[in-house]
C-alpha positions in Angstrom: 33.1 -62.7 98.2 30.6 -62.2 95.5 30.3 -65.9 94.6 29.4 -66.4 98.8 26.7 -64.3 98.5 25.7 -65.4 95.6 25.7 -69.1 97.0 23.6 -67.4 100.1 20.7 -65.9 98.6 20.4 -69.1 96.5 20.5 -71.0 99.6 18.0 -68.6 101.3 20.7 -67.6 104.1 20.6 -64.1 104.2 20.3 -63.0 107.9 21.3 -59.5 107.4 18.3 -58.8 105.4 16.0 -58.8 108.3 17.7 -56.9 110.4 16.7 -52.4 111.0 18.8 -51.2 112.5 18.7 -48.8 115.6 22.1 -47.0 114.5 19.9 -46.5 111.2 16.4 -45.4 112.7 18.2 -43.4 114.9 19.5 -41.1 111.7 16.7 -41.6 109.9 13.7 -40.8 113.4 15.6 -40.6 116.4 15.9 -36.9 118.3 18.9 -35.9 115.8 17.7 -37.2 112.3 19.1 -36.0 109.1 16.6 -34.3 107.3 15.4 -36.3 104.2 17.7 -36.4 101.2 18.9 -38.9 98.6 20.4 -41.7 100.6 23.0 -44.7 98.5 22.5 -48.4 99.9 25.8 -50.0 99.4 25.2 -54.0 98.9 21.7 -53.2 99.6 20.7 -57.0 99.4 16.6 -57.8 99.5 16.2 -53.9 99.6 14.4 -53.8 103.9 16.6 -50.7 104.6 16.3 -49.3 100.9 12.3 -49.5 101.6 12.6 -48.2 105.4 14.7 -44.9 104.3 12.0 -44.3 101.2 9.5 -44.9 103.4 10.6 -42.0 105.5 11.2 -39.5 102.8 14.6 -40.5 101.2 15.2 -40.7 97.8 17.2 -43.7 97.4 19.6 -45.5 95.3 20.5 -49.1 96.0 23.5 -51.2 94.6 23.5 -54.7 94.8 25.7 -57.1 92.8 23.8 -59.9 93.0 20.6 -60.3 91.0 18.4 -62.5 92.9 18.3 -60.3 95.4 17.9 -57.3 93.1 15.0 -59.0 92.3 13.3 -59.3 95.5 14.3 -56.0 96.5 12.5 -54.6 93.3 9.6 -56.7 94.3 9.6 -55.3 98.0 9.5 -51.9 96.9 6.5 -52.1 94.4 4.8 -54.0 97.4 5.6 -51.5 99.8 4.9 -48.5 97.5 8.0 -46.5 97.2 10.2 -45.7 94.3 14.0 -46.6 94.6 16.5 -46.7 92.1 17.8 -50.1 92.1 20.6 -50.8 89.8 23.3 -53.8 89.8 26.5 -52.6 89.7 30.0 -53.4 92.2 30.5 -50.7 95.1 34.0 -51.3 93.9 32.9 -49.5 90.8 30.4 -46.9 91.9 32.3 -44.9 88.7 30.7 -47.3 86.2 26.9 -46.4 87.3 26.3 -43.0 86.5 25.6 -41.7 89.5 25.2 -38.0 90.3 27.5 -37.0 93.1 25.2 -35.4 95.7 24.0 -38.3 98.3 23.8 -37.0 102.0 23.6 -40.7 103.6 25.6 -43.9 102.5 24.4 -47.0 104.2 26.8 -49.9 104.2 25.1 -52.7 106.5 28.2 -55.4 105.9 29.6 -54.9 102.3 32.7 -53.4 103.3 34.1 -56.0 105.5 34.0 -58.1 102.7 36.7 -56.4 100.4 40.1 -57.4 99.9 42.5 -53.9 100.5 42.2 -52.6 96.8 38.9 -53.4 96.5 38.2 -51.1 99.7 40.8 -48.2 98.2 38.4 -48.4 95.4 35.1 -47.8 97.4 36.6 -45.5 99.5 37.2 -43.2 96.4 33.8 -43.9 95.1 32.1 -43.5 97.9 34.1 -39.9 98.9 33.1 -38.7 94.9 29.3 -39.2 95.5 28.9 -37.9 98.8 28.0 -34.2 99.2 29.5 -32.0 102.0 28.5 -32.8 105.1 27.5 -36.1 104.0 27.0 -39.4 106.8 28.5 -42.8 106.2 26.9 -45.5 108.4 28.6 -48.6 108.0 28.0 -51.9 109.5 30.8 -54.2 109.9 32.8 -57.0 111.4 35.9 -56.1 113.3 38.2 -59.5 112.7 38.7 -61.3 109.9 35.7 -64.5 110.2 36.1 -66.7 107.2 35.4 -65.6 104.6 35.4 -62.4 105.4 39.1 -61.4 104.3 40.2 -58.9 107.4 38.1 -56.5 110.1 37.0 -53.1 110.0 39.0 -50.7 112.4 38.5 -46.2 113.1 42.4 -46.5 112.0 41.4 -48.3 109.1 38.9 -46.5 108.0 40.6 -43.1 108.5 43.9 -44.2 106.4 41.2 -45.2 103.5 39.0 -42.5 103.5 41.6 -39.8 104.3 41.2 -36.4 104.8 38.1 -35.7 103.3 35.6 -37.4 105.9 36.3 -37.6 110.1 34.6 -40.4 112.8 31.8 -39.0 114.0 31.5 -42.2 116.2 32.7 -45.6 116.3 31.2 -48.7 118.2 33.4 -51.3 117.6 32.3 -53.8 119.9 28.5 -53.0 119.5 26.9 -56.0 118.5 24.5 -55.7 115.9 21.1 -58.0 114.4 21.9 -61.9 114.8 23.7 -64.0 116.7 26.0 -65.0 113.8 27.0 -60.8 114.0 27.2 -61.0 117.6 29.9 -64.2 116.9 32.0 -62.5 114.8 32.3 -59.0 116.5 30.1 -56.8 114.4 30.8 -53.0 115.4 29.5 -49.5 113.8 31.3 -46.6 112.4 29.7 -43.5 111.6 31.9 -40.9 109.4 31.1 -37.2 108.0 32.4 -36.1 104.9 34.4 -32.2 105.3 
């Protein structure tokens, strides 16, 4: 999957970069919102959500493996005025990027999906060693397997992954979400909470 991406940011086909949201603005303004913490973008792309959640008091870390977008993500944020800590790196191998443990909200807008079943073992165990206690996963992604994307996203899924350390707070998985291309292939929304 990395050389697709890859292959779309060169071409300049990148619809998911565009898109806010309202599962996300809802955490990060709506009548419930997690008070301001440090916040990981997973496959944070041209950096839009990155900027939106440091824009609103976050201190956040994005990973992206793929450096042209890295690079206009950097150059958003300097636009925009807010510091992130951008740093390529695989969310595969969140081990290999010195993070500190401690992140209260893990975006994942479509990175996921794209992981072959040890790939996601491995993210699952990443992702459960930085989050702190009480910790939100949002996570964007499609629900069957659209080429290339290798297989959907399902609560049962996710739960036998991420095991007893986090529970569904709520699932959507036949919410549509952003473009029409989403919409297609059955995009859906799960939101977990670390114990």
């Amino acid at each position: 999957m990395s050389a697709v991406y890859r292959l779309m940011y060169l071409l300049g086909f990148t619809p998911w970069d565009g898109v806010l949201p309202d599962e996300l603005r809802d955490l990060i303004e709506g009548p419930n919102a997690l008070p301001p913490g440090r916040a990981l973008d997973l496959g944070c792309g041209k950096g839009g959500k990155s900027i939106y959640m440091a824009g609103h008091g976050w201190q956040v870390t994005g990973i992206e493996n793929v450096a042209r977008a890295l690079a206009d993500a950097r150059k958003r944020a300097e636009a925009a005025n807010v510091a992130i800590d951008f740093r390529r790196g695989d969310v595969t191998n969140l081990s290999d990027l010195s993070l500190e443990p401690g992140y209260a909200l893990m975006l994942d807008f479509g990175c996921y999906h794209g992981l072959r079943p040890a790939q996601r073992d491995a993210y699952a165990n990443g992702v459960t060693a930085l989050a702190s206690h009480g910790a939100t996963l949002l996570m964007m992604a499609f629900t069957r397997a659209v080429p290339p994307i290798p297989a959907g996203v399902s609560e049962s899924e996710l739960m036998a992954r991420f095991g007893p350390s986090w529970e569904m707070a709520w699932s959507h998985p036949d919410r549509a979400a952003g473009t029409s291309a989403m919409r297609r292939a059955a995009a859906g929304w799960f939101c977990l909470t670390r114990h």
